[in-house]
C-alpha positions as CSV (number, residue, x, y, z in Angstrom):
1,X,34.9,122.1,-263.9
2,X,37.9,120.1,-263.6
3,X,40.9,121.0,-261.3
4,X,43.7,122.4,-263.2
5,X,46.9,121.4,-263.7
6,X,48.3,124.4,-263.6
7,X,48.3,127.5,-261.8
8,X,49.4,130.6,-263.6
9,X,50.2,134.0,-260.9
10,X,49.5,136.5,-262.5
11,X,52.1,139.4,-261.7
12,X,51.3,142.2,-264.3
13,X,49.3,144.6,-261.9
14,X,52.5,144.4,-259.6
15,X,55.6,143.3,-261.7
16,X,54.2,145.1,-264.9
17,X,53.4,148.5,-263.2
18,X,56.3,148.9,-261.0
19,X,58.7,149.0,-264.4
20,X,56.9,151.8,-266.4
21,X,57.2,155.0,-266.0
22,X,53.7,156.0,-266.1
23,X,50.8,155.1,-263.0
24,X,48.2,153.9,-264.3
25,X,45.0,155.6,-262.2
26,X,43.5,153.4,-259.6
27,X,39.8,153.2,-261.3
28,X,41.8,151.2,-264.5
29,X,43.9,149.5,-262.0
30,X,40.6,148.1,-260.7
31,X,39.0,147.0,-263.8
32,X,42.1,145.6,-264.9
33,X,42.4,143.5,-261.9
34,X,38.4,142.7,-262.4
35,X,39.2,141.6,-266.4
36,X,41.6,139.4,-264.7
37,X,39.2,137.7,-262.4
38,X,36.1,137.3,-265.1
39,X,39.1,135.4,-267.1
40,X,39.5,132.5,-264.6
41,X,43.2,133.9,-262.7
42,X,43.2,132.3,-259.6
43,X,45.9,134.3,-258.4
44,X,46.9,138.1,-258.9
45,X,50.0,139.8,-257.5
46,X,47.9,143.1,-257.1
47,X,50.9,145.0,-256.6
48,X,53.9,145.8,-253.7
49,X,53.9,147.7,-250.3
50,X,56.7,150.2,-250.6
51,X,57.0,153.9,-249.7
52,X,55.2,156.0,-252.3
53,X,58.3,158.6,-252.8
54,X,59.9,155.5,-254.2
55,X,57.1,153.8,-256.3
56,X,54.5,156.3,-257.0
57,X,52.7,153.4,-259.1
58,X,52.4,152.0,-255.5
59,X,50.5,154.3,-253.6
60,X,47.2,153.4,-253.7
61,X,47.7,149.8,-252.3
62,X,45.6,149.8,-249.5
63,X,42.4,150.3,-252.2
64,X,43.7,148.1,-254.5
65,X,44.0,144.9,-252.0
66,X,40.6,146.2,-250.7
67,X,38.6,145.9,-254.3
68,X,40.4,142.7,-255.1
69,X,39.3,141.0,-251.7
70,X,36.0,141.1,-253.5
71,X,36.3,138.8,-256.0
72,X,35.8,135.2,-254.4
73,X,38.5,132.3,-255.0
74,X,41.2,134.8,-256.1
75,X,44.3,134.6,-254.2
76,X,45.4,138.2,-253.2
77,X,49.0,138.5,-253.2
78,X,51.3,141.7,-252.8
79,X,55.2,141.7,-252.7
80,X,57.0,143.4,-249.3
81,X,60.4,143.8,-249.7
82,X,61.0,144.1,-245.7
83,X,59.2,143.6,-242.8
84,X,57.8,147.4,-242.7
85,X,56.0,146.3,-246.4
86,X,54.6,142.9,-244.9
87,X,52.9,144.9,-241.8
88,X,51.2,146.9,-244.3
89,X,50.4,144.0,-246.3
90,X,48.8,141.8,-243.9
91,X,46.8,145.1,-242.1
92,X,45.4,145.5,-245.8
93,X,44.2,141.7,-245.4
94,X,46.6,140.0,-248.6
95,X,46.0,135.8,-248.9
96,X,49.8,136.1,-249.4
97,X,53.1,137.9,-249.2
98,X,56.0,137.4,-251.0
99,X,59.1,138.5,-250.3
100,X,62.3,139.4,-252.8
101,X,65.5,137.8,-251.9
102,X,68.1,137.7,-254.3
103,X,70.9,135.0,-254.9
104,X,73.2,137.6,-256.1
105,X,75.1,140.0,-253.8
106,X,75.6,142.6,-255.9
107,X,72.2,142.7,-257.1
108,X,70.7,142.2,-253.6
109,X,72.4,145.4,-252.5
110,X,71.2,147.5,-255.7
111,X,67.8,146.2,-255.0
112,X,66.7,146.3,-251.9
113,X,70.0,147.5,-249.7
114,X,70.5,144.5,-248.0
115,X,73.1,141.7,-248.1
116,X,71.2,138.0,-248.6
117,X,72.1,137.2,-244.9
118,X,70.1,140.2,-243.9
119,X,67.3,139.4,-245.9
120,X,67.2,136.3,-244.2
121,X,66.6,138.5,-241.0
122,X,64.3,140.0,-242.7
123,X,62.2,137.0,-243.7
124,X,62.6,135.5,-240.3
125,X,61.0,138.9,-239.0
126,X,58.1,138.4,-241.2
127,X,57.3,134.9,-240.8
128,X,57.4,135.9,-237.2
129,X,54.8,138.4,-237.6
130,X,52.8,136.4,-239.6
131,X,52.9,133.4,-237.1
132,X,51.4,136.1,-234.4
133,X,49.1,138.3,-236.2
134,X,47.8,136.3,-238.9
135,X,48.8,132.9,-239.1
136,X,46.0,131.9,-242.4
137,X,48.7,134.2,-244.6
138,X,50.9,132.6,-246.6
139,X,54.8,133.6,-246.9
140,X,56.7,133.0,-249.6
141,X,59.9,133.9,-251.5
142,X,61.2,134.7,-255.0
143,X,65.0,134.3,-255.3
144,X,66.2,137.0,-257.6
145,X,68.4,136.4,-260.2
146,X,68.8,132.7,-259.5
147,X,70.2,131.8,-263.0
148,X,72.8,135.1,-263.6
149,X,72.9,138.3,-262.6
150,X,73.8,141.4,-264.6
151,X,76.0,143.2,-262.1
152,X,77.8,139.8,-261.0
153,X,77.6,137.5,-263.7
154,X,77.4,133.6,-263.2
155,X,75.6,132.9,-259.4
156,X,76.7,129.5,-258.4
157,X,73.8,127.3,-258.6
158,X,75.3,125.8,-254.5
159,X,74.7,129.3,-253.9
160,X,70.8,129.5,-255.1
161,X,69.7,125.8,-253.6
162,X,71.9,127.2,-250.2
163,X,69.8,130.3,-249.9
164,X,66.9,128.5,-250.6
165,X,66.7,126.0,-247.8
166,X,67.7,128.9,-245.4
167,X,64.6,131.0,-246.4
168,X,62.7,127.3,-245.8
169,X,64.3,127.0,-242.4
170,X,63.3,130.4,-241.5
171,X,59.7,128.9,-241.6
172,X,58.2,130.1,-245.4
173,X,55.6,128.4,-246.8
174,X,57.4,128.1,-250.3
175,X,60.6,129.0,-252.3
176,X,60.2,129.4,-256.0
177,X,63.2,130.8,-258.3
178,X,62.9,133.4,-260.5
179,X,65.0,135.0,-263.8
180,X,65.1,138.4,-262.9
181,X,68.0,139.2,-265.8
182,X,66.3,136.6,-268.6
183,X,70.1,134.4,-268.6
184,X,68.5,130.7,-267.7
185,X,67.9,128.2,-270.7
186,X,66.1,125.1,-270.3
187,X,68.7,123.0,-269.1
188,X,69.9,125.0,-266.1
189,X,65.7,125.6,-265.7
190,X,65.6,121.9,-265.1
191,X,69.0,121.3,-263.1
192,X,68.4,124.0,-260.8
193,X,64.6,123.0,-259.8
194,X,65.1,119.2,-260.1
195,X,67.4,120.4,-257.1
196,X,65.4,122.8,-255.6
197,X,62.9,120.0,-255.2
198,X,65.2,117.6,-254.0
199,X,65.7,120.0,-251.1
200,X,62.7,121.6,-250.4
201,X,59.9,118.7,-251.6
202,X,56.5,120.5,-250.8
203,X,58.2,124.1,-250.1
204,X,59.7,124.0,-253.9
205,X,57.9,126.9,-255.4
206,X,56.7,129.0,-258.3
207,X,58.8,129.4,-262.0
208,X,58.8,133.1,-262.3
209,X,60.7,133.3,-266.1
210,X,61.8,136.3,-268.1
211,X,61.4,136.0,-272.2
212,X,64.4,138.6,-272.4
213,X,66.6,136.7,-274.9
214,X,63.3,134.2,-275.9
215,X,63.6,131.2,-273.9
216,X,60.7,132.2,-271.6
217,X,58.1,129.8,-272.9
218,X,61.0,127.0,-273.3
219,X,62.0,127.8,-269.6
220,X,58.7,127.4,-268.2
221,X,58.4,124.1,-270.1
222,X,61.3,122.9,-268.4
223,X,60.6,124.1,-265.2
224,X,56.9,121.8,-265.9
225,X,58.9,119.0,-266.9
226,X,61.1,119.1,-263.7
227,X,57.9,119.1,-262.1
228,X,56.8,123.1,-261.1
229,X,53.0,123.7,-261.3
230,X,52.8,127.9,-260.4
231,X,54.6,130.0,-263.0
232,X,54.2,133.6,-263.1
233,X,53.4,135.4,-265.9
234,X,52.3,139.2,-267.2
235,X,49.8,140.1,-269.1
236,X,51.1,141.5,-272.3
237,X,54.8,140.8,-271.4
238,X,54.2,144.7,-269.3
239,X,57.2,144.6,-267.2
240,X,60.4,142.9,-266.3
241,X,63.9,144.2,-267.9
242,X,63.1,147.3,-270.1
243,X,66.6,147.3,-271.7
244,X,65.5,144.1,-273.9
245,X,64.9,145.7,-277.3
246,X,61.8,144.0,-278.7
247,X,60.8,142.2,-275.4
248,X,59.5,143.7,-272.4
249,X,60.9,141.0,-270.1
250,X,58.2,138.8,-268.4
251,X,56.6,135.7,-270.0
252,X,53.3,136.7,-271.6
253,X,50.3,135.5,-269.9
254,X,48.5,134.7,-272.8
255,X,51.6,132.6,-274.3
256,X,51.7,130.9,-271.6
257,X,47.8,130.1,-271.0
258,X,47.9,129.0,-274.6
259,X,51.2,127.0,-274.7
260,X,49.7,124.6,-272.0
261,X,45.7,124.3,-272.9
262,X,47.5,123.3,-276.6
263,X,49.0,120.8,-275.1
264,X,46.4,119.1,-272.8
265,X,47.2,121.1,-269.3
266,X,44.5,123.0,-267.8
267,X,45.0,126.0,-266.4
268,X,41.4,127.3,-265.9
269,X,41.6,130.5,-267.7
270,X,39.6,131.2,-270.3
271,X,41.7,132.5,-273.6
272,X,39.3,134.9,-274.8
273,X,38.8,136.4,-271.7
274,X,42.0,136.6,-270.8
275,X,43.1,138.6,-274.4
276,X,39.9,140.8,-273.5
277,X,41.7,141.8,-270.5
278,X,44.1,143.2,-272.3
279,X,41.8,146.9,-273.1
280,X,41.6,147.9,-269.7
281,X,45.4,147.3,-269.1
282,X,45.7,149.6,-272.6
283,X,43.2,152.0,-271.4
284,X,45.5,152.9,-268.1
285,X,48.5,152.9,-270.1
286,X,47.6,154.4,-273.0
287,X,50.8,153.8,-275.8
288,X,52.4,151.9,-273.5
289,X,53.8,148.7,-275.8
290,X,51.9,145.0,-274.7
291,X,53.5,142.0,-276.3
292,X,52.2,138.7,-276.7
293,X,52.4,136.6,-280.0
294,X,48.9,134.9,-279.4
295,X,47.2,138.0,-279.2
296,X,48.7,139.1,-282.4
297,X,47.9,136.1,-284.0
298,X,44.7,134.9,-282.5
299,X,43.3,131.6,-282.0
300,X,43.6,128.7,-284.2
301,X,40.2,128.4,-286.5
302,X,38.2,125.8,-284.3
303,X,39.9,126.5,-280.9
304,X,39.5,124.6,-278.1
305,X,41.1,123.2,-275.4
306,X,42.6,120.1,-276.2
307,X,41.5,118.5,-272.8
């Protein structure tokens, strides 16, 4: 099989859980994470390490990280919003930790408590650790509302590209930007990583888009065209901003899978599989709404790849 072009992270079992109301039991969790697998996903954000009381969607990580481990060639990847979350992260045995730093003050401190400068702390704490304990795990960081927050408005893009090369400094493997409030459109998409890369070259990370207002799909094509090859995505759109009436908030997964094998860029996940997936997610959430206009509409008669 040929290497793809692309590689799509998925973030539903993390991103996607963590914003219903519901927990979905831990037997679903794990066949939803093994649907994933059988459908080519290379890389699965199985979920975050945060106190229980707060995120009772959360609480079996431990397990989780531990049936995912099994599946060879998948990245295992769990998000740790200090450096408490990363210790429990790297003792569960995650390929990678990523941590949540946002460009906006005012959303920073509604999210995680912490001013930006003290996340930096933070991710200098965990880079630390990981250089000791267990240098083979990768660090990385999502900037939060890079392209407009809801509590501050407009976050200067100097602002963004600043933060970033200080999280690169503090020794992170990469820096990708991330629409938390689904306010980019494709030509700040493009500005802002055509910068990002400038900066950071090799440490320029992921494209992690919200479909809030509709631009997801268009966002993540700019983001390819500026040169981004990880975007995250959620199967069935399950997550993101819940106050979006008619969209869930994350890019769909299998939107996004299509949009690029349509157009000639592997991504090495198989389209049928990938919509199959979709029955255990259901089955652990039962009535919960999935999106996803491919799924709705199916496959073109004749399908395939156009590679």
């Amino acid at each position: 099989m040929k290497t793809p072009d692309v590689l799509i992270s998925e973030v539903g079992p993390r991103d996607g859980l963590q914003s219903v109301k519901a927990t979905m039991p831990t037997a679903d969790k794990l066949r939803w994470i093994d649907a994933l697998a059988v459908a080519g996903l290379r890389e699965i954000e199985v979920g975050s390490f945060v106190p229980a009381r707060l995120l009772p969607q959360m609480a079996d990580m431990a397990e989780v990280v531990r049936h995912a481990l099994t599946h060879p060639g998948i990245t295992v990847m769990a998000l740790a919003p200090n450096l408490r979350g990363a210790q429990a992260a790297i003792a569960a045995g995650v390929h990678k930790v990523t941590l949540p730093v946002s460009a906006s003050p005012a959303h920073s401190l509604a999210n995680v408590r912490k001013t930006p400068e003290a996340m930096l702390d933070e991710v200098r704490a965990v880079v630390a650790l990981r250089n000791g304990q267990a240098p083979d795990v990768q660090v990385e960081v999502g900037l939060s509302t890079a392209f407009g927050c809801t509590l501050q408005g407009a976050v200067p893009e100097d602002d963004v590209i600043r933060l970033a090369v200080a999280c690169a400094e503090a020794g992170v493997d990469e820096v990708g930007l991330s629409d938390t409030t689904g306010m980019a459109n494709p030509a700040q998409v493009r500005r802002l990583f055509n910068r990002l890369r400038a900066e950071l070259a090799g440490k320029a990370g992921a494209a992690h888009m919200h479909n809030t207002r509709g631009l997801g799909l268009a966002n993540c094509l700019a983001a390819y065209d500026a040169g981004v090859r990880t975007f995250d995505a959620s199967l069935g759109g399950l997550g993101g901003c819940p106050y979006a009436p008619g969209a869930s908030g994350n890019v769909v997964t299998e939107d996004l899978v299509f949009m690029f094998e349509a157009m000639g860029i592997r991504t090495g996940v198989d389209l049928n599989r990938l919509m199959a997936a979709r029955a255990p997610l259901q089955a652990g959430l039962p009535g919960e709404p999935l999106y996803g206009m491919t799924p709705e509409a199916g496959l073109p008669k004749g399908w395939a790849p156009a590679w």
